[in-house]
C-alpha positions as CSV (number, residue, x, y, z in Angstrom):
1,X,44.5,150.3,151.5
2,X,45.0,151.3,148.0
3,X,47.7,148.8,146.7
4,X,49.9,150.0,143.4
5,X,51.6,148.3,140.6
6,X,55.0,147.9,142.3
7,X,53.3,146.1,145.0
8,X,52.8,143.4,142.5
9,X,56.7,142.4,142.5
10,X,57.0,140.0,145.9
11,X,58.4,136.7,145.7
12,X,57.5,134.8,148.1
13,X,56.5,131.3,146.7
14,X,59.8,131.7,144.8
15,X,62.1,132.9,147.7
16,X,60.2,131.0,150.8
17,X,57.8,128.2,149.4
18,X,59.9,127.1,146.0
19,X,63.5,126.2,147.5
20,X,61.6,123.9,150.5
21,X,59.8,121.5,147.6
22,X,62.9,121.8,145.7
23,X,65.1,120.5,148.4
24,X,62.2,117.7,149.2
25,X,62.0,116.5,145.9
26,X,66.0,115.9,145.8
27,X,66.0,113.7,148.6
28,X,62.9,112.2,148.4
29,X,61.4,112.0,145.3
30,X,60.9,108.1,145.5
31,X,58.3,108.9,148.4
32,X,56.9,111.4,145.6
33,X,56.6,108.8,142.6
34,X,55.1,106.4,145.2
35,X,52.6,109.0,146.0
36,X,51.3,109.4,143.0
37,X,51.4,105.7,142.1
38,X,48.6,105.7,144.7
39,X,46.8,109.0,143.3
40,X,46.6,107.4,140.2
41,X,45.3,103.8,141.1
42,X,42.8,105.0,143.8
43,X,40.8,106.7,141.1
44,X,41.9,105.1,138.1
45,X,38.5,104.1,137.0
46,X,37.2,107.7,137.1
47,X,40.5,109.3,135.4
48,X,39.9,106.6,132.4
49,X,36.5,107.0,132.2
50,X,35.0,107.9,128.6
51,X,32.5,110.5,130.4
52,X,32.9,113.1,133.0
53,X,30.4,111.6,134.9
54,X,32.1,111.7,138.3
55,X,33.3,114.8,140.2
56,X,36.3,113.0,141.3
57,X,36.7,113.5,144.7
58,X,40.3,114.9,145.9
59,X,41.2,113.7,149.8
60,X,44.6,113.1,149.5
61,X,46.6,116.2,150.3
62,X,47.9,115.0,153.4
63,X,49.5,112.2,152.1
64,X,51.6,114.5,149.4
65,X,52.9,116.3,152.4
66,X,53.9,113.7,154.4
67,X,55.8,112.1,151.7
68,X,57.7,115.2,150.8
69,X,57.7,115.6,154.9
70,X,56.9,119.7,154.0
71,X,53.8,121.0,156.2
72,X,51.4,123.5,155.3
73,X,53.1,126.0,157.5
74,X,55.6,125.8,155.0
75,X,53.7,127.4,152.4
76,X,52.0,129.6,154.5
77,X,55.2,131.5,155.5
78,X,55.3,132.0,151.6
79,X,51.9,133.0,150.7
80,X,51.6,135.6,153.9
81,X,55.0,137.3,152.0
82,X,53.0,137.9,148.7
83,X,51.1,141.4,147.9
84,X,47.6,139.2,147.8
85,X,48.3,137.8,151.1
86,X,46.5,140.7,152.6
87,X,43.5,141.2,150.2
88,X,40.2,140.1,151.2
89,X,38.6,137.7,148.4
90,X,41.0,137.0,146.6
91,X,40.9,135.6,143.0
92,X,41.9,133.1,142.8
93,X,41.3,132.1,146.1
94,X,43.7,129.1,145.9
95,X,46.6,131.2,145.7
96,X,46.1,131.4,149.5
97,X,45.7,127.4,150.0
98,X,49.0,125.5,150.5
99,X,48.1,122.7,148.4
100,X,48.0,124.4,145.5
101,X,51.0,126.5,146.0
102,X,52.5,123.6,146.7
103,X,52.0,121.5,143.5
104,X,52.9,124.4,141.6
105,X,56.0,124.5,143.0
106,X,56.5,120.9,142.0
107,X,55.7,121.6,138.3
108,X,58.0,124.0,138.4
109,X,60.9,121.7,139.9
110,X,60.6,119.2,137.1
111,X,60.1,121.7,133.8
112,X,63.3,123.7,135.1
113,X,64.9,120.4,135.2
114,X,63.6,118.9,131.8
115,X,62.1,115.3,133.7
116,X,58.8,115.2,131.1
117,X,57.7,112.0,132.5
118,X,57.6,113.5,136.1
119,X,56.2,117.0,135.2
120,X,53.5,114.6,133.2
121,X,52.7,112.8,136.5
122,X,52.6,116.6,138.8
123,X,50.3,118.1,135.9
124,X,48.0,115.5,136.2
125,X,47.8,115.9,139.9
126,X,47.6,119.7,140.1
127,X,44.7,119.5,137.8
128,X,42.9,116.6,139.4
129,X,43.4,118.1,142.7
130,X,40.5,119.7,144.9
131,X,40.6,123.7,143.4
132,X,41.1,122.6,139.8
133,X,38.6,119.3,138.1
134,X,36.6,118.3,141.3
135,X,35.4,122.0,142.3
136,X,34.8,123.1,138.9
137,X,32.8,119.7,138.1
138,X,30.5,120.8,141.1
139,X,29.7,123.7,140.1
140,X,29.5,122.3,136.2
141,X,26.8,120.3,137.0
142,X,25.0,121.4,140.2
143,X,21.6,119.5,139.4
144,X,20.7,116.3,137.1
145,X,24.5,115.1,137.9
146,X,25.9,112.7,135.4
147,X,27.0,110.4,138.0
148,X,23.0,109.2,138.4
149,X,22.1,110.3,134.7
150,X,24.9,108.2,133.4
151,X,22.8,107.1,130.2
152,X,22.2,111.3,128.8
153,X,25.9,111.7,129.3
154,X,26.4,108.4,127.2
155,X,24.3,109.8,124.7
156,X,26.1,113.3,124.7
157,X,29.3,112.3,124.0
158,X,28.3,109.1,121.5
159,X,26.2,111.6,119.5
160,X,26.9,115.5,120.5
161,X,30.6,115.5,120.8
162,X,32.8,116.1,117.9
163,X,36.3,115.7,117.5
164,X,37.0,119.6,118.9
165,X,36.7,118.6,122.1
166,X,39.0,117.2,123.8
167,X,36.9,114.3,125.3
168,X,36.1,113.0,122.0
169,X,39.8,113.8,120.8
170,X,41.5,111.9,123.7
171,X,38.5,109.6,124.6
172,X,39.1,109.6,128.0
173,X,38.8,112.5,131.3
174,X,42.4,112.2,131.8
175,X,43.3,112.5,128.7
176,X,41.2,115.8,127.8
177,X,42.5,117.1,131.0
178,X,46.4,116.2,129.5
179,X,45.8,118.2,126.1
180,X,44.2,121.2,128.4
181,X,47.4,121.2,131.0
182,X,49.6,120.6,128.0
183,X,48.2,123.7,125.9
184,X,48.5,125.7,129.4
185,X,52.3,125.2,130.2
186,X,53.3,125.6,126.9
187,X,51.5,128.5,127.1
188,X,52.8,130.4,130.3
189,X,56.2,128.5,130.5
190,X,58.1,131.7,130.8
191,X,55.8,132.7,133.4
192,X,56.1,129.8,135.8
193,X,59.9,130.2,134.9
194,X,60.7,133.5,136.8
195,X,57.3,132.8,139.5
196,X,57.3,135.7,141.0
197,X,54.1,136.1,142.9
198,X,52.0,138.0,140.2
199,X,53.0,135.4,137.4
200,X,52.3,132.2,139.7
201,X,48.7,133.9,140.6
202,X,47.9,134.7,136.5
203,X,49.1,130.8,135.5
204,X,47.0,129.3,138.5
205,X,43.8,131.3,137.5
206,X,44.3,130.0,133.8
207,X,45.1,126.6,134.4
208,X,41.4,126.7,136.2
209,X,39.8,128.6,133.7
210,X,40.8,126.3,130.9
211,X,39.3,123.3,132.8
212,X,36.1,125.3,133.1
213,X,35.5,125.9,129.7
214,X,36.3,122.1,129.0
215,X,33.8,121.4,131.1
216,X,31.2,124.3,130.6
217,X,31.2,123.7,127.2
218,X,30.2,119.8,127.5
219,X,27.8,120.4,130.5
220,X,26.0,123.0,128.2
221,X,25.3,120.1,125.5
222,X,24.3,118.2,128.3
223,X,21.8,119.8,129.8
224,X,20.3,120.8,126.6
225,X,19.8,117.2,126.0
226,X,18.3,116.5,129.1
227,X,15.8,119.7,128.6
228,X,14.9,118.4,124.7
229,X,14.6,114.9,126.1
230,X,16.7,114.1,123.1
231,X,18.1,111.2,124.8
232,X,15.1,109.2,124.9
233,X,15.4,108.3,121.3
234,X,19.1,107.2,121.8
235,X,19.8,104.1,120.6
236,X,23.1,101.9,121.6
237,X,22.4,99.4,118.4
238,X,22.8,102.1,116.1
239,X,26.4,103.7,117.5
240,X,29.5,103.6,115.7
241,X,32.1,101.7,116.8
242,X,34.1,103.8,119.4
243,X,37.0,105.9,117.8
244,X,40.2,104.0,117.5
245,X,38.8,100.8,118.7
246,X,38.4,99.6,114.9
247,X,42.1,99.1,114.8
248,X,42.0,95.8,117.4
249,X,38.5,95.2,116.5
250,X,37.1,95.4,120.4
251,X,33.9,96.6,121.0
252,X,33.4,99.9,122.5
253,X,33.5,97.9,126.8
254,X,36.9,96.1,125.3
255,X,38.0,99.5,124.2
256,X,37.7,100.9,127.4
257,X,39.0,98.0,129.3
258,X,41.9,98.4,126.9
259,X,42.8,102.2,127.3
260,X,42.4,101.6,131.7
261,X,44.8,98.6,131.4
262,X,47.2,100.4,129.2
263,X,47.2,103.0,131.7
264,X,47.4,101.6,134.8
265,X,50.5,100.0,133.5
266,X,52.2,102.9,132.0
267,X,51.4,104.8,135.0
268,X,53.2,101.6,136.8
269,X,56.4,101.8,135.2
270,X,56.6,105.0,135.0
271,X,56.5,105.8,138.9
272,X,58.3,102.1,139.8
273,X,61.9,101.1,139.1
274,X,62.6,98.3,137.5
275,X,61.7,95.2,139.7
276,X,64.5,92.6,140.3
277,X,62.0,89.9,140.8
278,X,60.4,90.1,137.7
279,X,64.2,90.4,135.9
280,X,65.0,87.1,137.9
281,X,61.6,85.3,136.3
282,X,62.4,86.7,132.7
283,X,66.1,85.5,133.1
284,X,67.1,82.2,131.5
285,X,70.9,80.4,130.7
286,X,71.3,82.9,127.7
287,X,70.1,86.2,129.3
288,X,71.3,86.8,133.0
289,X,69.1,88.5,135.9
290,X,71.6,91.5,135.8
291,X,71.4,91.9,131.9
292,X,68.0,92.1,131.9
293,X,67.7,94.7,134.7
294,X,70.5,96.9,133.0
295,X,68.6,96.4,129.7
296,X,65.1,97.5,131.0
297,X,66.9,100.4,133.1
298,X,68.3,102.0,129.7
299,X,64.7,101.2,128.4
300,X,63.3,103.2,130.3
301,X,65.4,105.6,131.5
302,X,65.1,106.7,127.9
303,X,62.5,109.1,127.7
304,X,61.8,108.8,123.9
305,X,60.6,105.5,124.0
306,X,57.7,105.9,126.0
307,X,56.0,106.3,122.9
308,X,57.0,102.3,121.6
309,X,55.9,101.0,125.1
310,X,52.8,102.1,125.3
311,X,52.2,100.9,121.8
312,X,53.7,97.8,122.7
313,X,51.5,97.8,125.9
314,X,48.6,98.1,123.9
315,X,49.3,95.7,121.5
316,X,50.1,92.8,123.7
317,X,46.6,93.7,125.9
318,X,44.6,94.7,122.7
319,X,45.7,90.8,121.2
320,X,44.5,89.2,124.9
321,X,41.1,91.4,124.9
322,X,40.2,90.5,120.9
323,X,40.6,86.6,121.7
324,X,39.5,86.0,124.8
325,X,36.3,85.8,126.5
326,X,37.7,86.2,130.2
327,X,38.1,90.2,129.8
328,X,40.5,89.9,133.4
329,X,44.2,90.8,132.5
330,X,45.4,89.8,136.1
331,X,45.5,86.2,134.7
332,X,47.7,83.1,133.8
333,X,45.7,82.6,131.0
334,X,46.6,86.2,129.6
335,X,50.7,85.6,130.7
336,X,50.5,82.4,129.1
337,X,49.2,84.4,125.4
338,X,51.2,87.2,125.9
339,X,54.4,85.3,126.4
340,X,53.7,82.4,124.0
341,X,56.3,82.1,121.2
342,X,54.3,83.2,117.6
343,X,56.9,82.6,114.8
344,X,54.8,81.7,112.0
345,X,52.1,84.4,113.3
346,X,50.3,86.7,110.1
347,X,48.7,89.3,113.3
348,X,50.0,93.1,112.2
349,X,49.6,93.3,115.8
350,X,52.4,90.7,117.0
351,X,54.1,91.4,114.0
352,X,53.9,95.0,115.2
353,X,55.4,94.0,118.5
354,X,58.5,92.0,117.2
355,X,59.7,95.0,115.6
356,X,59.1,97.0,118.4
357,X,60.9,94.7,120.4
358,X,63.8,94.6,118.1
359,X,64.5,98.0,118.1
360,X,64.2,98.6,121.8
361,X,66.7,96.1,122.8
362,X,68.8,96.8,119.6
363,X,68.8,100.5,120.8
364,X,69.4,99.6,124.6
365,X,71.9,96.4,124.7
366,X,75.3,96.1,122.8
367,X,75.4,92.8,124.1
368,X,71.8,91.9,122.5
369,X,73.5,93.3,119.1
370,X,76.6,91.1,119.5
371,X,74.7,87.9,119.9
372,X,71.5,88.5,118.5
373,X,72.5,86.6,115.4
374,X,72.3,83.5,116.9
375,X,68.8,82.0,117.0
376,X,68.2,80.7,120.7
377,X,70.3,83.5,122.1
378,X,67.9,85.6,120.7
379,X,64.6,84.3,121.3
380,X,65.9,84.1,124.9
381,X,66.2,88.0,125.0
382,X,63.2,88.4,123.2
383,X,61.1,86.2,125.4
384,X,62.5,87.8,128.7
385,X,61.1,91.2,126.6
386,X,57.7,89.7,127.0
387,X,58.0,88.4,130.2
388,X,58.5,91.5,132.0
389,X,56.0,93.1,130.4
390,X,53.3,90.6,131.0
391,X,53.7,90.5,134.6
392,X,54.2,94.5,134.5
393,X,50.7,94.1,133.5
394,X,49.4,91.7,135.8
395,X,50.8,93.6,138.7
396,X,49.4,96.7,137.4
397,X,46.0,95.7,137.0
398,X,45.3,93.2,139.8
């Protein structure tokens, strides 16, 4: 059956699937944030990764439907309203799978309501999910995979990769896959605004196809180098340090250690609520448990200092991993340097840090502004600052 423009206008992810995540995600969008907190830290080594070597397997649908307690008969009632429903093949075929429908829904929830750090967090899991990075990495590299061949990828991106792709850019998987998502819902915002079911089918096939030339255009470099052999030449002496590690001085394994510990922790606080335990720990005569929850709560309830944490983050971790030849952050030897008092200290790095933390709680504590001009009142706040962020990072890395 012939099918005409005007068929094109259903709705049905908008009027069936949309309001059923929207009304999840108001009542239990802890469950959500939990469920990505696992997402994340099952394979956090692979997202962080320097090279695309692994395809990333994606198993965990079930557990995003249980947490949101939607089934995928809840989708389907949406998708079998939409013109394409009926039409045999498809493309894209995952418009028809629930999944999919289903974290598109959720990007849309948290864009209409401006939450950037959650829409960050459903981005990453839409792309990373089984129709979008594992599928097209498959069919990327469908012989001589980089997972056994680890050493010609190496060589690729060391020596073949320039600063236009978003690998080299980002130096990491998930952080090419963040400038590609990022591009893509700036891109078709409007479109995933008004969602009706010819609009949702258009964004989806991008979002896909934009992952597929990331990946196209690095397996093509690839396998030219594995054809020309040019990899047997490759020396590791004769690399430049990696980009951005020259900064902390680390050597290109520190540097990666350094980015996957930054990351697990921001990924950490930014799907947890503040912990009471570690607020009790930090607290001290000066500096009450409560005040140091309420402070970190306006912390980080403040979306525009994610930018300072993660610099302060990656200070603290880049100082451990530059002087220390146990490279484990889970330790008491790495609480014991991060939370060590430094006054006379020349580092930029913890130099860097005070000032960071001096704005933060300047910013977020009228009490801290009031009292800071007394000396042990204020290396008391400034200490529980570095407390909670030490075991922050334990905890996220153990």
């Amino acid at each position: 059956m012939a099918i005409s423009r005007k068929d094109f206008n259903t709705s049905g992810i908008l009027k069936i699937c949309y309001p059923i995540v929207e009304k999840a995600l108001k009542t239990r969008l802890m469950q959500w944030k939990h469920c990505m907190a696992q997402f994340m830290q099952k394979r956090s080594n692979m997202l962080y990764d320097t090279m695309p070597c692994d395809r990333i397997y994606f198993d965990d649908e079930d557990e995003l439907f249980a947490a949101l307690q939607i089934t995928k008969q809840d989708m389907m009632k949406g998708i079998e309203q939409t013109y394409y429903w009926q039409i045999d093949k498809f493309k894209p075929s995952h418009a028809k799978d629930p999944l999919s429908i289903l974290a598109i829904c959720i990007v849309r929830y948290f864009l209409l309501n401006k939450d950037q750090k959650n829409l960050d967090l459903a981005l990453i899991y839409q792309s990373f999910s089984n129709k979008y990075y594992p599928l097209i990495h498959y069919l990327s590299f469908p012989s001589v995979t980089p997972a056994k061949y680890r050493h010609i990828m190496e060589y690729v991106v060391n020596n073949k990769l320039t600063q236009k792709f978003e690998l080299k850019a980002s130096g990491s998987i998930i952080g090419a896959i963040k400038i590609t998502h990022k591009t893509w819902i700036e891109t078709y915002e409007k479109m995933i605004r008004s969602f009706d079911d010819e609009d949702i089918t258009y964004v989806m096939e991008q979002l896909q196809n934009r992952i597929k030339s990331l990946m196209k255009n690095i397996a093509r470099i690839y396998y030219e180098a594995y054809e020309n052999k040019e990899y047997i030449t490759y020396d590791h002496d004769s690399l430049p340090e990696e980009e951005g590690s020259g900064a902390y001085h680390l050597t290109n394994n520190d540097s990666f250690r350094l980015q996957q510990y930054v990351e697990n922790t921001m990924s950490k606080l930014n799907t947890s609520q503040v912990d009471y335990k570690i607020c009790k720990m930090a607290s001290d005569a000066n500096v009450k448990t409560e005040e140091v929850r309420s402070i970190f709560e306006a912390i980080f309830n403040n979306r525009e200092n994610t930018d300072l944490i993660r610099e302060f983050v990656t200070g603290l971790v880049a100082n451990y991993l530059s002087q220390s030849e146990n490279k484990d952050i889970a330790t008491s030897h790495f609480f014991k340097q991060a939370t060590a008092v430094k006054p006379n200290s020349k580092d930029p790095i913890v130099l860097r840090n005070k000032e960071i933390i001096e704005k933060l709680l300047d910013d977020s504590s009228v009490r801290y502004r009031k009292r800071k001009h007394r000396v042990a009142t204020k290396a008391s706040y400034h200490r529980a600052f570095n407390i909670y962020f030490a075991v922050s990072i334990i905890n996220s890395n153990k």
